[in-house]
N, C-alpha and C positions, 0 to 999 in steps of 0.2 A: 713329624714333630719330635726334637729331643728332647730328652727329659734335662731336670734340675743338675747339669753340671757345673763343680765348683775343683778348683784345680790350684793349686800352692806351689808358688817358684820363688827362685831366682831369679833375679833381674840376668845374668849374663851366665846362665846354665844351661849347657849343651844339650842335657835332658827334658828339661822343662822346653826349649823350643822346639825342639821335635817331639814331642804331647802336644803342644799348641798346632802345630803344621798340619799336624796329622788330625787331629779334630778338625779344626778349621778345612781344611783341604777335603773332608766328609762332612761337610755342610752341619757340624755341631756348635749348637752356641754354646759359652760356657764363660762362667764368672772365675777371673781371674783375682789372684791375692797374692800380694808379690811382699814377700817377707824376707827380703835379701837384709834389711840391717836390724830385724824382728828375733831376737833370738829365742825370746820367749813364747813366741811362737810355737817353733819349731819345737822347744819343748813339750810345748803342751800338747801338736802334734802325734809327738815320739809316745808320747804316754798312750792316748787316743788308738795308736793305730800300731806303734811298736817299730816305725820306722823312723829313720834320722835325717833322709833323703829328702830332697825333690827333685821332681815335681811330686805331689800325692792328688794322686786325684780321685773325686767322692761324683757319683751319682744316687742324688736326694741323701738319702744317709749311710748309703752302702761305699764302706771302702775298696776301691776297683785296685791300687797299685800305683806303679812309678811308670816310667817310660815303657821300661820292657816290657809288664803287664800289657800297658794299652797295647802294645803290638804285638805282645800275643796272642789276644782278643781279636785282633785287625786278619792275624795270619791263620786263627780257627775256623776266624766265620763269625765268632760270636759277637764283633764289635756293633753290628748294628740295632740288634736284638740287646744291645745291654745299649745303646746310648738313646734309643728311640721308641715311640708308644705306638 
C-alpha cells in the first residue's frame, strides 16, 4: 500500500512527467496539483520548501524532492521503503 503522495507540476514539464511515469510505472498512487498558470503557488511552494521548480513532490508531509530526487531514491533502493507502508 503507498502512502499519502502529493506531487506539483506543470502541465507540459519534462520533469514532472517523468515523476509521474515513474510513480505510476511502480504502482504509486499520488494526488496530482497542476499549477502551470498558479504562480502563487509556486511561491508559496518556494518559501515552504526553498525550491522554484517542478515537479516537488511530498509524501504525507515530508518534502522528498524534484525529479532527480525521486530517481535517486529509485537508483539507491530507498524508493520503495519511502513511497510504501
Amino acid at each position: 500500500m503507498s502512502k499519502n503522495v502529493l506531487i506539483y507540476t506543470f502541465e507540459t514539464c519534462p520533469y514532472c512527467i517523468r515523476a509521474k511515469r515513474l510513480l505510476s510505472k511502480n504502482n504509486i498512487d499520488f494526488e496530482e496539483i497542476d499549477i502551470t498558470d498558479n504562480e502563487d503557488k509556486l511561491i508559496e511552494l518556494e518559501k515552504k520548501t526553498g525550491i522554484d521548480t517542478v515537479p516537488q513532490i511530498f509524501v504525507g508531509e515530508s518534502f522528498i524532492g524534484g525529479c532527480d530526487d525521486l530517481y535517486a531514491l529509485y537508483k539507491s533502493g530507498e524508493f520503495h521503503k519511502t513511497f510504501t507502508t
